[in-house]
LOVEX-521530 format. One record per residue (C-alpha): residue number from 1; residue in one letter; x, y, z. Coordinates in Angstrom, 1 decimal, always signed. Layout:
BEGIN
 resi resn      u      v      w
  NUM    A      X      Y      Z
...
end
This chain:
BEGIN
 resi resn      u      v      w
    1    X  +57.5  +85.9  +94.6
    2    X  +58.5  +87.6  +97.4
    3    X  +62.2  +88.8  +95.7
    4    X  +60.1  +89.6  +93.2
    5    X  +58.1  +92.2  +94.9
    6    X  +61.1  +93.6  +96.6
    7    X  +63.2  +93.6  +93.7
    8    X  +60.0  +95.8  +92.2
    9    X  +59.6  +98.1  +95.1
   10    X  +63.2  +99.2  +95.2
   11    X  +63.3  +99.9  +91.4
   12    X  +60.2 +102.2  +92.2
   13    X  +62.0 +104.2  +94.6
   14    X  +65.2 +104.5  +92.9
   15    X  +62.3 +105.4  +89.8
   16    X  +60.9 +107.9  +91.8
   17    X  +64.1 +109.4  +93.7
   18    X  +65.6 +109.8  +90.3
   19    X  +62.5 +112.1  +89.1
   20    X  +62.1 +114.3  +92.4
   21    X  +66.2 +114.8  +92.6
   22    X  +65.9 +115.4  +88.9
   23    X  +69.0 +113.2  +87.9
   24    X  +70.5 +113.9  +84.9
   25    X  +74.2 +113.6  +84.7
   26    X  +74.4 +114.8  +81.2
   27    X  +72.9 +118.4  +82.1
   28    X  +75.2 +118.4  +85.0
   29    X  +78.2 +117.8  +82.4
   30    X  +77.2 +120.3  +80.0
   31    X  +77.1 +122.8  +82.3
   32    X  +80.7 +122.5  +83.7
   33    X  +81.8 +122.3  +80.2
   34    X  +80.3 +126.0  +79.6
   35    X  +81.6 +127.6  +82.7
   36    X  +85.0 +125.9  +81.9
   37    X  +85.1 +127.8  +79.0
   38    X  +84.8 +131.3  +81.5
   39    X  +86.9 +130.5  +84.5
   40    X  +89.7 +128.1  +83.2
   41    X  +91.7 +130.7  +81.9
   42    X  +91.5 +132.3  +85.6
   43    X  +92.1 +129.2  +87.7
   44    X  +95.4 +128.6  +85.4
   45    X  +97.0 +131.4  +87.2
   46    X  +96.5 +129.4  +90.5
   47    X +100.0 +127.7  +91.8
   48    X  +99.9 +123.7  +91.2
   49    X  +97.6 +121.3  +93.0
   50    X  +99.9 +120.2  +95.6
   51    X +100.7 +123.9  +96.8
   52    X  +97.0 +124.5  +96.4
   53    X  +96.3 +121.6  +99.2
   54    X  +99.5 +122.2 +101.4
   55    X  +97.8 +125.6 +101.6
   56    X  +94.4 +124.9 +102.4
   57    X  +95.9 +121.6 +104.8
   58    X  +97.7 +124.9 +106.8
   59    X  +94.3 +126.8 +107.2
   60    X  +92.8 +123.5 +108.4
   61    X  +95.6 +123.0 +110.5
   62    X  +96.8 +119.3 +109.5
   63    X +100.0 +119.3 +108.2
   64    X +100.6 +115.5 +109.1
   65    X  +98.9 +113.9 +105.7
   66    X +100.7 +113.1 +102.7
   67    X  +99.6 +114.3  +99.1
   68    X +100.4 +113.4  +96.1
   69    X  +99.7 +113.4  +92.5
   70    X  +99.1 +111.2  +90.1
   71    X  +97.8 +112.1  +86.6
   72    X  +96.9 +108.8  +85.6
   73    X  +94.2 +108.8  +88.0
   74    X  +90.8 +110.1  +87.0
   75    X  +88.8 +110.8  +90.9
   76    X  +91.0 +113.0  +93.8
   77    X  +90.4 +110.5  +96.8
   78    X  +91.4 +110.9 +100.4
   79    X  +92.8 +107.1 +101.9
   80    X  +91.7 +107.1 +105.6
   81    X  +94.0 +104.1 +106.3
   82    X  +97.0 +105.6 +104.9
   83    X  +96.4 +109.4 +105.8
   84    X  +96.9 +110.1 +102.1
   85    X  +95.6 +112.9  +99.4
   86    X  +95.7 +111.7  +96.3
   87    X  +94.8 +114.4  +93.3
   88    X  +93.9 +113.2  +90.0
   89    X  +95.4 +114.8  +87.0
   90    X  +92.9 +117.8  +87.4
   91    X  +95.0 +121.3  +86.1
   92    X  +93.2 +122.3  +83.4
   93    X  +90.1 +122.8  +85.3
   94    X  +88.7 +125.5  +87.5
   95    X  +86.9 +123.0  +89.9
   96    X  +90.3 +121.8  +90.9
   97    X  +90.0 +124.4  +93.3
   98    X  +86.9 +123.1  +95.2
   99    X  +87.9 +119.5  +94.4
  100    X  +91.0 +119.9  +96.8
  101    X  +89.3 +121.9  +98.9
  102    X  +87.0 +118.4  +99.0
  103    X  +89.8 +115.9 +100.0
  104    X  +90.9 +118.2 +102.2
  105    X  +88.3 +118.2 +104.2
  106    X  +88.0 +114.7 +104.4
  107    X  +91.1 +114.5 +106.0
  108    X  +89.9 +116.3 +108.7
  109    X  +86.8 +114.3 +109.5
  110    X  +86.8 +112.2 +112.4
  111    X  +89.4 +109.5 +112.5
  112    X  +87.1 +107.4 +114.0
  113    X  +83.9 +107.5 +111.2
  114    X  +87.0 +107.9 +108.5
  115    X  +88.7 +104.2 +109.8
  116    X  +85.0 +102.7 +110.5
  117    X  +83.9 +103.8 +106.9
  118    X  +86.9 +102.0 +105.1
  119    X  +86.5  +98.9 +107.6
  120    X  +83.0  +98.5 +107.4
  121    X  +82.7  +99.5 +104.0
  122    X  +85.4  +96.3 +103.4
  123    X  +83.1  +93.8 +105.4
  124    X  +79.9  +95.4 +103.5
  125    X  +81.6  +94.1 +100.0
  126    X  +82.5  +91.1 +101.4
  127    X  +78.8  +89.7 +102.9
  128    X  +77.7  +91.1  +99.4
  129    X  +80.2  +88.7  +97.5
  130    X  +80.2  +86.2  +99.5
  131    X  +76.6  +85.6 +100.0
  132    X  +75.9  +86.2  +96.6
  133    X  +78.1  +83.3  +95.4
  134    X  +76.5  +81.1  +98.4
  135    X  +73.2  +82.0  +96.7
  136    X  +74.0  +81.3  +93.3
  137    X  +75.2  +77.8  +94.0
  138    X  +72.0  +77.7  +96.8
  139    X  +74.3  +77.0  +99.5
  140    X  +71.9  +78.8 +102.1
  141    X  +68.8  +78.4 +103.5
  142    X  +66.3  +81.5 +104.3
  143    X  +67.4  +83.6 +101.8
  144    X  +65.2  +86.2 +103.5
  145    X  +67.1  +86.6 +106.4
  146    X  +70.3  +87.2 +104.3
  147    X  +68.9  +89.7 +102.4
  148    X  +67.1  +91.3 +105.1
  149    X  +70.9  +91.5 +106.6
  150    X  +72.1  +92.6 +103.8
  151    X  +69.4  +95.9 +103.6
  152    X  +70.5  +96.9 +107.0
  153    X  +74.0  +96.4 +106.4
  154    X  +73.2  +98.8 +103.0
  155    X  +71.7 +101.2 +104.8
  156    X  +74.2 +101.7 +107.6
  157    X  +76.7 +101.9 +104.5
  158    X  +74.0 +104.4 +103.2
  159    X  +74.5 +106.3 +106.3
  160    X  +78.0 +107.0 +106.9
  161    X  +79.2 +107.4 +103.1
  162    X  +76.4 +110.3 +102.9
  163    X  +77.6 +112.3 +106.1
  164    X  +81.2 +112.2 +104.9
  165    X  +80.8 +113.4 +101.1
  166    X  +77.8 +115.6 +102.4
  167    X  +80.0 +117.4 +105.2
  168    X  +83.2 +117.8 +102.4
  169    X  +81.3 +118.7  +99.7
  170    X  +78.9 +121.5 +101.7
  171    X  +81.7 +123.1 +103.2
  172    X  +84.6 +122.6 +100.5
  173    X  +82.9 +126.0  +98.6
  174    X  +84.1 +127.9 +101.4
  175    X  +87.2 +126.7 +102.0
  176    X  +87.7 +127.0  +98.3
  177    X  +86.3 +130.3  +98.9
  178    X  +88.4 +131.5 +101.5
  179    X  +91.9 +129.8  +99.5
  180    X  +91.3 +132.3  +96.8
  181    X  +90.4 +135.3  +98.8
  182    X  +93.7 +134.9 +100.7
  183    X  +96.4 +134.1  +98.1
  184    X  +94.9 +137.1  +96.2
  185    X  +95.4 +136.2  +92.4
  186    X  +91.6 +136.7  +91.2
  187    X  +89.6 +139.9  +91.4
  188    X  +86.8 +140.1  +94.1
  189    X  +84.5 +139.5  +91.0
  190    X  +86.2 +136.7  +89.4
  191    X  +86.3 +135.3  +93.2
  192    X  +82.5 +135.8  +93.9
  193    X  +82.0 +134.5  +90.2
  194    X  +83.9 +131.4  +90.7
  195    X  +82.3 +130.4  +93.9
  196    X  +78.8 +130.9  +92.5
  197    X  +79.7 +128.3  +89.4
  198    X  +80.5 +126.1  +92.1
  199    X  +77.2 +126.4  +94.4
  200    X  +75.8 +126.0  +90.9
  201    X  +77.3 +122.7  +90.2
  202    X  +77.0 +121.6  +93.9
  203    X  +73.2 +122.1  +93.7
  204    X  +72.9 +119.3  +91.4
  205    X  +76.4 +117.9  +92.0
  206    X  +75.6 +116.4  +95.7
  207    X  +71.8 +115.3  +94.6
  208    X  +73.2 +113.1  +92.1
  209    X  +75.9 +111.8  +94.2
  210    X  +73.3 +111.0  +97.2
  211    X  +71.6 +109.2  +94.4
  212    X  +74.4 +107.3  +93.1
  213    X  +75.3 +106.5  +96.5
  214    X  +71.5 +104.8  +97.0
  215    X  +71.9 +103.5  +93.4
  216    X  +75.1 +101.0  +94.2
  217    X  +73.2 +100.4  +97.3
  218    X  +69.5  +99.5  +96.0
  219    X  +71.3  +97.7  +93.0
  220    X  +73.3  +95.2  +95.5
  221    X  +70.0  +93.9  +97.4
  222    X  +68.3  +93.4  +93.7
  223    X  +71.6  +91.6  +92.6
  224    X  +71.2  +89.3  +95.6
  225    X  +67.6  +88.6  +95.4
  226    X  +68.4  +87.5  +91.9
  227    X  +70.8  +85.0  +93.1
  228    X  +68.2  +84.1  +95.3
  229    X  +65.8  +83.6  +92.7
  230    X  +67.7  +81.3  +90.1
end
């Protein structure tokens, strides 16, 4: 009964965070779609995505990272471990701009949260699998206290995943911002238009990825009182 109830509660929240972030990933789509259609065109004149990020790595004075692109890959990542930029096959659209401006960022962070975040996000997966297995097979005793371990051990995750998108994806505007103000392609207008698309899409953009970010959380701890429960 007692997985029960906190299998309920957490749905509840995720319910009610969904409704006061006002979720909806198909809106957020649409709208990129429609301001595709205006500023493509302009951000095609922009050089490729590797100059764009050896650019904006020289403003943000880091020139020791690797970048790279591969175009089979669908999400631009930065890899902490290996000090590596990886940009997704992303060309043909204007938010390439701020995407790099993103990883970029990222690779600036502190070293120290960047290499904790990749260990400890590592260990997180593996008390998840591990004692989810255990569960199913009821190998363990007090499944309360594992799962109580495994809510703090979410929320810490919670924590430090948050601050690192949160920091890249408030500032990367501005650096994006700044990029195009610089190399001088755009008008002021089409700059100042750009930029406003993109504190648009942000607006909604970092709600929903605090939200997905709680989601794989919240949906872990249900997962393992589950186990817990058959």
């Amino acid at each position: 009964m007692d997985y029960i109830i906190i299998m309920l509660f957490l749905i509840i929240i995720l319910v009610i965070i969904a409704i006061v972030y006002e979720v909806n990933l198909n809106k957020l789509k649409q709208f990129a779609i429609s301001e595709e259609g205006k500023f493509n065109k302009i951000a095609d004149k922009y050089p490729s995505n590797i100059e764009i990020c050896e650019i904006m790595l020289k403003k943000l004075k880091n020139d020791k990272v690797k970048v790279e692109e591969d175009k089979n890959a669908k999400t631009s990542l930065y890899i902490a471990i290996t000090d590596k930029i990886l940009i997704a096959d992303v060309k043909n659209s204007y938010t390439r701009i701020q995407t790099i401006a993103h990883e970029c960022l990222h690779s600036v962070q502190s070293r120290k949260i960047l290499l904790f975040n990749f260990i400890y996000s590592n260990i997180y997966l593996l008390y998840f699998f591990i004692v989810t297995i255990l569960a199913l097979f009821n190998k363990l005793q007090n499944g309360m206290l594992y799962l109580s371990i495994m809510l703090i051990l979410s929320y810490t995750y919670y924590f430090i995943r948050s601050y690192l998108e949160n920091d890249a994806m408030i500032k990367a505007k501005f650096l994006a911002k700044e990029y195009m103000e610089e190399i001088n392609i755009s008008s002021k207008e089409e700059v100042n238009s750009i930029v406003d698309s993109f504190n648009k899409l942000n607006n909604t953009g970092i709600k929903i990825t605090n939200f997905q970010l709680m989601f794989e959380t919240i949906i872990k701890v249900i997962i393992l009182s589950i186990a817990f429960l058959i």
